[in-house]
N, C-alpha and C positions, 0 to 999 in steps of 0.2 A: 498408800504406804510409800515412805521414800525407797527410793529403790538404788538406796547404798544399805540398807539394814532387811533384814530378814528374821520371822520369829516362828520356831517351830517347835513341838515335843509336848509335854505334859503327859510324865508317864507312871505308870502307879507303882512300877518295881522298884523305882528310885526314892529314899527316904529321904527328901531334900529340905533342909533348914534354911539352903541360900536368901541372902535378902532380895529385895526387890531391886531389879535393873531398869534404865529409864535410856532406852534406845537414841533420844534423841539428846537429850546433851549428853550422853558418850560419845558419840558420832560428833557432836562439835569436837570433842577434847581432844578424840582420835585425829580429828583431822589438824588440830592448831598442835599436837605433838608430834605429829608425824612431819608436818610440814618445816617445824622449828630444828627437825636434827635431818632432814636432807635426805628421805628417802622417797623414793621413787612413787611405793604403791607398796599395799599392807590391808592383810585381812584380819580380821578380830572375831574370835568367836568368846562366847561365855557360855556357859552349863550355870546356871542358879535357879532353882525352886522347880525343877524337873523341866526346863524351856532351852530352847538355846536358841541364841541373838547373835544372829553373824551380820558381820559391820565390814565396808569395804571404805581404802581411802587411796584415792591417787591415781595413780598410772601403772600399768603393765608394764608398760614399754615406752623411755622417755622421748624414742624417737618417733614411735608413729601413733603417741598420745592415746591411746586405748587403754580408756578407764577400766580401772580394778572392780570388780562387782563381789559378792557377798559368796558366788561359785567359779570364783576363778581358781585356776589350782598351781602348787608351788612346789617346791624343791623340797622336802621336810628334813635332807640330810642326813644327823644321827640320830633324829628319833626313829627311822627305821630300825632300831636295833630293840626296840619297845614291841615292833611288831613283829620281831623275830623270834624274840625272849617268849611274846606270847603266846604265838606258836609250838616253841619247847615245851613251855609249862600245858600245852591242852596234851602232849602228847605222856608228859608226866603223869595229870590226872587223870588219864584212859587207863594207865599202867603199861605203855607202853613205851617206857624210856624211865631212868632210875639217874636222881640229880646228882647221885656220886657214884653214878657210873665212870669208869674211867674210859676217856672218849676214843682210845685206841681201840676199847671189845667193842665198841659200836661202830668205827668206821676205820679198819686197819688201813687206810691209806693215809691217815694223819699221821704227822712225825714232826719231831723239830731234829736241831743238831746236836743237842743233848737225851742223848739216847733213856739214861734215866728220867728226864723230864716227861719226857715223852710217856713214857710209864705212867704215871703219876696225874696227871693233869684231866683232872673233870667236867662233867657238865657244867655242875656249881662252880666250880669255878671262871670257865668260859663267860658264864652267864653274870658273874659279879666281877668283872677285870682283876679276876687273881688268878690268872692262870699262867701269868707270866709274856704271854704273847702280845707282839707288836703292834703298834698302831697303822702307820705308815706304809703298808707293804702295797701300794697299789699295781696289779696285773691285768693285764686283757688277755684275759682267757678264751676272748673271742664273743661272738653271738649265738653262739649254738646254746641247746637247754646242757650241754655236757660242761659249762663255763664253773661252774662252784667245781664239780670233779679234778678241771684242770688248777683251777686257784691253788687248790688243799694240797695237790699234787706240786705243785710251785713252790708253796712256802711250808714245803720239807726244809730246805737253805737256809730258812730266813732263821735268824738270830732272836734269841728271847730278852725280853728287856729288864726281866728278871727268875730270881726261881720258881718255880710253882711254889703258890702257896705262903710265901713269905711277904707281899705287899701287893698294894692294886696299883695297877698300870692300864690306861685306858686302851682296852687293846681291840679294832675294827677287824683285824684278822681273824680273830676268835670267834667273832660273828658269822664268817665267810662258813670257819669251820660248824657253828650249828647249822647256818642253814642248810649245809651239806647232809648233816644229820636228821633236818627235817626231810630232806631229797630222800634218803636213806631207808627211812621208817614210813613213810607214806609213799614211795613209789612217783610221787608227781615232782617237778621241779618247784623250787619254794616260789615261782611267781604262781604257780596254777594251787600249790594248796594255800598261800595266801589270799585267793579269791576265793577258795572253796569253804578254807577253814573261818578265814576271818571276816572279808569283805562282805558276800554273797549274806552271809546271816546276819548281820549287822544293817544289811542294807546302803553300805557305803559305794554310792555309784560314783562316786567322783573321786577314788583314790584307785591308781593304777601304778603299775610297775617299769612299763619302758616306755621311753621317748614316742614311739610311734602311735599310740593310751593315748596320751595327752593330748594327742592333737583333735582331739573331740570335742576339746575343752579351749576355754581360754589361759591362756597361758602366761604367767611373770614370766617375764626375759631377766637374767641379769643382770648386775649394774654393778663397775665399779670405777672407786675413785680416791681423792685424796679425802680426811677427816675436815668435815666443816663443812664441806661444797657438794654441790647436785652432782651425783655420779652419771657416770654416761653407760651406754648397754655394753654389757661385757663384747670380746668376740668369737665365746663361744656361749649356749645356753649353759652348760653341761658337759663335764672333760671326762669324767666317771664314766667305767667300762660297765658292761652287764653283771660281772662278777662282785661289784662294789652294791648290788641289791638289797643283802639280810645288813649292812649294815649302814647305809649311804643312801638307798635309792626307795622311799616311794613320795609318788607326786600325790597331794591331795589339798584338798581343801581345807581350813581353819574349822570349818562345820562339822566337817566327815572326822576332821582330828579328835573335837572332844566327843562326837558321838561314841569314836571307841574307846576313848576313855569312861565314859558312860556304860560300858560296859562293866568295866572293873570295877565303876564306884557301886556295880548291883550286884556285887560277887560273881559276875561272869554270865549274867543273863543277860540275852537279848533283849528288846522291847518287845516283845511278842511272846517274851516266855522261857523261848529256845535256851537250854544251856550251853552256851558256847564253853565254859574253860570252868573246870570247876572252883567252888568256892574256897578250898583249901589251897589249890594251886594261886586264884589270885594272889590270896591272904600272905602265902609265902613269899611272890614279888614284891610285898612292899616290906617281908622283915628285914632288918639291917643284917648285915650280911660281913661288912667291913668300914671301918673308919678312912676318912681320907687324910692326905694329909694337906692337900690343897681344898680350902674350902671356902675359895673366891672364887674361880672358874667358870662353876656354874653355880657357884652359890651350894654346895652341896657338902651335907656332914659326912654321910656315909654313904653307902651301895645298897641295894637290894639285889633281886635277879632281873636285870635289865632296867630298873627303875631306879635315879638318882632318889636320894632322900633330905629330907629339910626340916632345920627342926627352929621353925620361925618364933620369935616373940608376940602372944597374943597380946592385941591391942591394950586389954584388960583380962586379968586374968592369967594360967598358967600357961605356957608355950603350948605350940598347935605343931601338929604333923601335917604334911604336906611331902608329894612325889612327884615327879615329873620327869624332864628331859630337855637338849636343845640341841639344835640341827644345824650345821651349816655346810651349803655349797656353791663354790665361786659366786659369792656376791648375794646367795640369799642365804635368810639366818631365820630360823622359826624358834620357838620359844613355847616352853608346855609348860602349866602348873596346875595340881591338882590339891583341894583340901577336902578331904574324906569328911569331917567330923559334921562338913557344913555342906555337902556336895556340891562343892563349885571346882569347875577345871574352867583355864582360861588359855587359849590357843592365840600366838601371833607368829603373821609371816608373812614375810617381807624379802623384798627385794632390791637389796642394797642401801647404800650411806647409813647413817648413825644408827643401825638395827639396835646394837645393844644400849646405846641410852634410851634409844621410845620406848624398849622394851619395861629399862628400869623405874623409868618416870611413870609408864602407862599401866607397869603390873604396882606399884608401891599402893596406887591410887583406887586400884581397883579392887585388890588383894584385899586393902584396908577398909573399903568400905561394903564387901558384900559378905568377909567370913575374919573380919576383926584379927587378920593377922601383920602381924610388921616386919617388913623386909629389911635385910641390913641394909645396912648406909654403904654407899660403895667405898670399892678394896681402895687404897691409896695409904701412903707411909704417914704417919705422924708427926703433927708441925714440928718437934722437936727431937727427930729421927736416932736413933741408938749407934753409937760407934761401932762398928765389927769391921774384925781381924778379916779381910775377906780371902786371904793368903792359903786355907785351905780348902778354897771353892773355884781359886780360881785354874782354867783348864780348859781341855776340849772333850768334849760326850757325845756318843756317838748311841744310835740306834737305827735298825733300818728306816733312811730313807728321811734322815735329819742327822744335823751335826749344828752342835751347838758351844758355842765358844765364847768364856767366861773371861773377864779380865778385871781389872781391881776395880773399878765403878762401870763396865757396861756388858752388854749381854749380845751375841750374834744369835739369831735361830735360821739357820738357811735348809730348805729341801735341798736334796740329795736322791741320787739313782730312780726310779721310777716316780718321786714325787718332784723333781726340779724343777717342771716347766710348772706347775699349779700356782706357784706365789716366788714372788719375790725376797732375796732374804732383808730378816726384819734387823734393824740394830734399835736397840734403845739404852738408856741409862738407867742405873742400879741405884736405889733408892731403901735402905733398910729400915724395914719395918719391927722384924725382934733379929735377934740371933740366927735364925733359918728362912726365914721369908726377907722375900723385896720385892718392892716394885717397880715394874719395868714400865718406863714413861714413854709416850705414842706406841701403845701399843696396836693401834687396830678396831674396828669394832667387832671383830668376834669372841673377848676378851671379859673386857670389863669396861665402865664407863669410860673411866680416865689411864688407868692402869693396868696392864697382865702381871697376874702375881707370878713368883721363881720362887720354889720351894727344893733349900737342898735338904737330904737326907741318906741316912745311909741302912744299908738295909743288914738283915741279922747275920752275912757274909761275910760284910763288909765291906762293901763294893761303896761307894757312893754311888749318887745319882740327883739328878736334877730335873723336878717337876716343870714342866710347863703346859698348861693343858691339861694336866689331869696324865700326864705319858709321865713313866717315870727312865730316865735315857742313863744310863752309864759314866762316869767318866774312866775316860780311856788315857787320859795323860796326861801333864801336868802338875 
């Protein structure tokens, strides 16, 4: 067997329709795409017809040339908050947590600076970014298991980015807050009942929670660089404090990713039987929950409970459902999609240069030929772009830990206070695509192919605010 690919699984609780996968010219393709948009090294897993086929391509590490293998393990970013979310929902279907519970009777140490909000703001909502709460709040709370205690306790200060309840704002701080909630209700910290709850019955040996884990394993190093060209290894792996965990931090493999998603596609059984999460609580993560109003970012119409939602154009035929997630951290970008109707999920992840175009070139391809769905065409304005007034957009917006500054054709996004040192600030040019959307030109590859979309909008206050990311930020003047 080559031993850049692996094939394992065949299991009878999965009703799998996926077509047939052919290991060896994927692993050409993977390798002649990866190669053509300048990343490092990239694992590929697939789930079709109850098997999974993990594919490795590249290098680890460009500096001391250690090839990627099919168990190497990676950064997965914000799809940790898939495993956070999944976590709340088993604690839901035991009936030990209520989705519109308001998360102040479950944990009186959460608060914002809006005392009424602070009332108000639920599980369900934490779990579908409408709870108002920030993105950007990053803290080191330290290394102790007391580090979620001290975060939640921290971002009492922090500023909301909206009301509860009235729009979705991608918020990583809300996440801090349930994991804290799992810490709560289980008595363990969320890295030991993330082994207990999720890992350990699933069998996923290669996904772990702290830096110190991984060194078991082999490891992608980071990379970054300019668009077009070979990145070099970042210098550091990883800037994220321990407290950035329920939404930021676990490391695993492309393999171990869609195995747990193999869970969900079985209504929350294990291979072996085990119920890990019941089947009503799965069923609920993937109902829509909220519309977005950016729906380039990740490609995503609505929200569930932790699970992005898609509502793709079937090849033939009427549109297909699909959920998933993607992850990025300094310089790796992982990428999840899943289609229920056909059981296929498809995992990549990568470490560094053109992640999101392999991504879009390698899922259009693979999407379309195992479960007959069609991905949009990527975001970017129209040959023949719409005039807008851009006079009541242009400004400065603020939210924690970003400021963003709008001017008649171009766009700043700079970190600010605990995020500064992470990234550089971006400028690009503004590009209208209708009335409320534009496209911002070099934006990055954590973004979109060619373009980050800017969505403005105003919320039912009347605050404006401007999407980027999927964050919805304030303007504060202007």
């Amino acid at each position: 067997m080559n031993t850049n690919w692996n094939v394992t699984g065949d299991w009878e609780t999965l009703n799998s329709t996926g077509r047939s996968f052919y290991p060896e010219r994927w692993q050409h393709r993977f390798d002649e795409l990866r190669a053509a948009h300048h990343v490092p090294g990239a694992t590929l897993a697939v789930l079709t017809g109850g098997q999974v086929y993990e594919l490795a391509s590249g290098v680890l590490h460009r500096g001391t040339g250690v090839a990627a293998s099919p168990d190497s393990v990676f950064l997965s970013g914000s799809i940790a908050k898939v495993y956070t979310a999944t976590l709340v929902m088993q604690l839901v279907g035991e009936g030990k947590l209520d989705l519109d519970a308001r998360v102040v009777d479950v944990l009186p140490d959460f608060a914002t600076p809006d005392e009424a909000a602070t009332r108000v703001i639920t599980v369900r909502q934490l779990l579908s970014h409408t709870g108002g709460v920030t993105n950007d709040f990053t803290y080191d709370s330290g290394r102790g298991d007391d580090c979620l205690a001290k975060y939640v306790k921290a971002a009492r200060d922090v500023a909301l980015d909206c009301p509860p309840g009235t729009a979705v704002s991608y918020g990583s701080l809300g996440y801090v807050v349930l994991g804290r909630l799992v810490e709560v209700l289980t008595g363990k910290t969320w890295d030991q009942a993330l082994k207990d709850m999720i890992f350990t019955p699933l069998g996923l040996e290669r996904s772990v929670t702290l830096p110190e884990e991984a060194l078991r394993f082999q490891v992608a190093m980071s990379h970054l660089g300019e668009p077009g060209q070979d990145p070099d290894p970042a210098p550091v792996w990883d800037m994220m404090p321990r407290s950035a965990g329920p939404y930021g931090r676990i490391i695993t493999s492309s393999g171990d990713l869609v195995r747990f998603v193999r869970m969900h596609l079985a209504g929350g059984l294990a291979p072996d039987g085990t119920r890990v999460v019941t089947a009503d609580a799965v069923a609920a993560m993937q109902r829509r929950e909220v519309d977005v109003p950016d729906k380039w970012t990740v490609s995503a119409d609505g929200w569930g409970l932790g699970w992005t939602l898609y509502d793709w154009d079937g090849r033939s035929g009427p549109s297909v459902f699909g959920y998933g997630h993607d992850g990025a951290a300094i310089g790796q970008y992982a990428y999840l999609r899943v289609i229920p109707e056909a059981g296929v999920a498809v995992a990549l992840m990568t470490n560094g240069g053109g992640a999101r175009q392999l991504y879009a070139a390698l899922f259009r391809e693979l999407l379309d030929e195992l479960a007959g769905v069609r991905m949009p065409e990527p975001f970017g304005p129209p040959a023949d772009p719409p005039a807008v007034d851009m006079t009541p957009y242009v400004g400065t917006y603020k939210r924690e830990g970003v400021v963003i500054t709008v001017t008649p054709d171009r766009i700043r996004y700079e970190f600010v206070d605990g995020m500064k040192d992470l990234s550089p600030p971006l400028e690009a040019g503004l590009t209208a695509v209708t009335e409320t959307v534009f496209a911002a030109s070099g934006a990055g590859p954590s973004f979109s192919e060619d373009y980050m979309p800017v969505v403005f909008s105003t919320l039912p206050s009347g605050t404006q605010v401007c999407y980027v990311g999927m964050r919805a930020t304030p303007k504060i003047s202007g």
